[in-house]
Z-matrix of the N, CA and C atoms (Angstrom, degrees):
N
C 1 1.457
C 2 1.524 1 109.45
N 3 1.285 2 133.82 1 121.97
C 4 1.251 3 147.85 2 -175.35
C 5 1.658 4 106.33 3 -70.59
N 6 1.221 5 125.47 4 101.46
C 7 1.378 6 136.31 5 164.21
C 8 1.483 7 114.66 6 -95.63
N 9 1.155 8 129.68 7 160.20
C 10 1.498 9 132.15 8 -165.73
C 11 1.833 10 94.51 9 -99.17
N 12 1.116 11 110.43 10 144.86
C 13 1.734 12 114.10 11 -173.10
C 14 1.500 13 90.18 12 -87.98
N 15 0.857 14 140.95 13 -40.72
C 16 1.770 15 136.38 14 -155.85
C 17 1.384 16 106.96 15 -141.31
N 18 1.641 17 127.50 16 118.77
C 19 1.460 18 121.97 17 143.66
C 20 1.232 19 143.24 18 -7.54
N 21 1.252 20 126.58 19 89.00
C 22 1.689 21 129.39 20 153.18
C 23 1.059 22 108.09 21 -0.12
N 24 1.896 23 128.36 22 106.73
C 25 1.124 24 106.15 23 143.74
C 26 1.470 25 135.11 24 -74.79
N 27 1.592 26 112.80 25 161.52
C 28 1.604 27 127.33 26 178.14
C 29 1.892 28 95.40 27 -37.89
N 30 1.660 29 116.02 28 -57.02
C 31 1.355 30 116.75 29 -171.00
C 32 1.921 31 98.77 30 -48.49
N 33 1.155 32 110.38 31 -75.55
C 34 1.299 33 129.25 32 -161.08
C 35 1.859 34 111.49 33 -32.17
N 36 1.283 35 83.94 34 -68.91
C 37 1.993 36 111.74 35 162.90
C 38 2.023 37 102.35 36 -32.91
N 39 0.987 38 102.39 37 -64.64
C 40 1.555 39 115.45 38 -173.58
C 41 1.306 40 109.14 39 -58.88
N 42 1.358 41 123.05 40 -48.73
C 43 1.328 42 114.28 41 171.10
C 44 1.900 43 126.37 42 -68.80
N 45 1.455 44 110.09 43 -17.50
C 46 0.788 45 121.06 44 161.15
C 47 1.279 46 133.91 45 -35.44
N 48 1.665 47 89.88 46 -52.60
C 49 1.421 48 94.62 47 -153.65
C 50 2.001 49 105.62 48 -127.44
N 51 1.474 50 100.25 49 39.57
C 52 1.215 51 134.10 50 -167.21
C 53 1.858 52 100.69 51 -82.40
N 54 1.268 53 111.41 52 -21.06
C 55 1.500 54 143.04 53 -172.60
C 56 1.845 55 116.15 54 -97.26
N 57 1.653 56 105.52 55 -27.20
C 58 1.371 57 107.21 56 160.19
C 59 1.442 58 142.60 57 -94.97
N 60 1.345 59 93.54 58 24.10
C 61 1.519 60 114.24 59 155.71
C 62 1.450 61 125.70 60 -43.16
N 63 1.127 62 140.24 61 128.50
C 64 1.612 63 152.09 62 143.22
C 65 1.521 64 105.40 63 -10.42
N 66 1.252 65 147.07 64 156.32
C 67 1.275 66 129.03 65 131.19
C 68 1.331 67 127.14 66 -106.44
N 69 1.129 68 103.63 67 143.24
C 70 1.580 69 120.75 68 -170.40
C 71 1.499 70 114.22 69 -18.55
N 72 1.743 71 133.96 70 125.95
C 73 1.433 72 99.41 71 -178.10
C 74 1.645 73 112.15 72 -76.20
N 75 1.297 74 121.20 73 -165.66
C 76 1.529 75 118.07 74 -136.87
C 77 1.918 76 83.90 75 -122.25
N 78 0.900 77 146.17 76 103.27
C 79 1.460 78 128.26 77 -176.40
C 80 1.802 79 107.83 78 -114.65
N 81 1.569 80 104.61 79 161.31
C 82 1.658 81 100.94 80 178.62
C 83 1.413 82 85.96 81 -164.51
N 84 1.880 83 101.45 82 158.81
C 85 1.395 84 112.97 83 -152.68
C 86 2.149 85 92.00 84 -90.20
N 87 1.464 86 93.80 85 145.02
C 88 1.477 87 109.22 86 177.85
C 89 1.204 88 107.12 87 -61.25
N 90 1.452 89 138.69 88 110.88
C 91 1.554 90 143.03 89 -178.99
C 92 1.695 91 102.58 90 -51.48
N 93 1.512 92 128.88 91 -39.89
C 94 1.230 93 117.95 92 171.25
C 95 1.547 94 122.03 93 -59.86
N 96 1.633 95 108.60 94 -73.83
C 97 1.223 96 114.94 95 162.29
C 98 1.269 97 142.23 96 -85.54
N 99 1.038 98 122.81 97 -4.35
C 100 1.437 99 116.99 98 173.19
C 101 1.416 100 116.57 99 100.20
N 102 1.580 101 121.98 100 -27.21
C 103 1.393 102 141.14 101 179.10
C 104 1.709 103 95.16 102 -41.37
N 105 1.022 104 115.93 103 170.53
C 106 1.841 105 139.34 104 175.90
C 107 1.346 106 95.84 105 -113.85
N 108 1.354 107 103.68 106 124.74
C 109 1.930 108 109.14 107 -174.75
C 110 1.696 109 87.32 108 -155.56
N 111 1.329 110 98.65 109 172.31
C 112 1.638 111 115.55 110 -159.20
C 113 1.478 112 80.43 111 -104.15
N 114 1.831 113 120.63 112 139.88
C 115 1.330 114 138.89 113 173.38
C 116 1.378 115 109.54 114 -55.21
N 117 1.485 116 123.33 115 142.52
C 118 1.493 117 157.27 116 164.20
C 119 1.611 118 87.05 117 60.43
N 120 1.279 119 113.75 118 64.77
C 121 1.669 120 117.72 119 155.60
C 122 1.445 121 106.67 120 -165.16
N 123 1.707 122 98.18 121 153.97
C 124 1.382 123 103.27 122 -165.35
C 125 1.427 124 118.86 123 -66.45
N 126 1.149 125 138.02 124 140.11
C 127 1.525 126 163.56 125 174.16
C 128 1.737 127 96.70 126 -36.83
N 129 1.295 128 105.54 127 93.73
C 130 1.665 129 97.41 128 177.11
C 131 1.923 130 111.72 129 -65.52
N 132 1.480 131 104.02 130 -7.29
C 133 1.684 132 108.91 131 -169.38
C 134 1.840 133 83.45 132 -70.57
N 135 1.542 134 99.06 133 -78.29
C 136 1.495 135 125.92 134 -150.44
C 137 1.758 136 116.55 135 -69.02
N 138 1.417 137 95.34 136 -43.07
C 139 1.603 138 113.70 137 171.65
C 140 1.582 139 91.45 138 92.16
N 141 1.949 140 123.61 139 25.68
C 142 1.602 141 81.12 140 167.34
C 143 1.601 142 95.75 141 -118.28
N 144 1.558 143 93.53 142 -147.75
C 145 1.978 144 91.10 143 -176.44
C 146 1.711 145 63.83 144 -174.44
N 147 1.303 146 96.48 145 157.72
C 148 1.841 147 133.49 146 -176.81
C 149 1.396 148 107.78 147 1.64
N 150 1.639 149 105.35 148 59.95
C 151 1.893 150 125.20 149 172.02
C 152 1.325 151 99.24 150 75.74
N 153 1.377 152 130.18 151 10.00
C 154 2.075 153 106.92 152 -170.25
C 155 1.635 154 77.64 153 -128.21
N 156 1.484 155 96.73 154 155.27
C 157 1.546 156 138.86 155 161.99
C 158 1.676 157 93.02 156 -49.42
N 159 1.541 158 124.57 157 131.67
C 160 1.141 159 107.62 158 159.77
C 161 1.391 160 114.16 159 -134.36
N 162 1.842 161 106.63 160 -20.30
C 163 1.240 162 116.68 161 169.83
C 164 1.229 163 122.55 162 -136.15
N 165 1.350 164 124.98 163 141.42
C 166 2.028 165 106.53 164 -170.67
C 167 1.640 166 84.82 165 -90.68
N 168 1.851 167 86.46 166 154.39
C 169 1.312 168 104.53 167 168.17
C 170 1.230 169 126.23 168 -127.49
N 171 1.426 170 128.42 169 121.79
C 172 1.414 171 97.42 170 -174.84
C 173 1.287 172 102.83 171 -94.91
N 174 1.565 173 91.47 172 178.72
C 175 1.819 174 130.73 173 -159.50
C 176 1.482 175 114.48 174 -94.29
């Protein structure tokens, strides 16, 4: 059975895992308003998505 001869260092480990980062979320401007919202979901500013009303918002 293959065991490791020496401990991971903290450096070693870290670079590892320098690659399991999140990625950035992806944003684009709301064609109604202009707000920055995440693609193919409704406009938390405006409440629409592809020209229709989808959620009321209040003011």
């Amino acid at each position: 059975m293959a065991v490791p001869k020496r401990r991971t260092s903290k450096s070693k480990k870290r670079m590892r895992r320098t690659h399991h980062r999140a990625p950035a979320a992806t944003l684009a401007p709301c064609p109604k308003c202009g707000e920055m919202r995440i693609p193919h979901r409704v406009c938390p500013n405006c409440g629409y998505y592809k020209g229709e009303r989808r959620i009321e918002i209040e003011d």
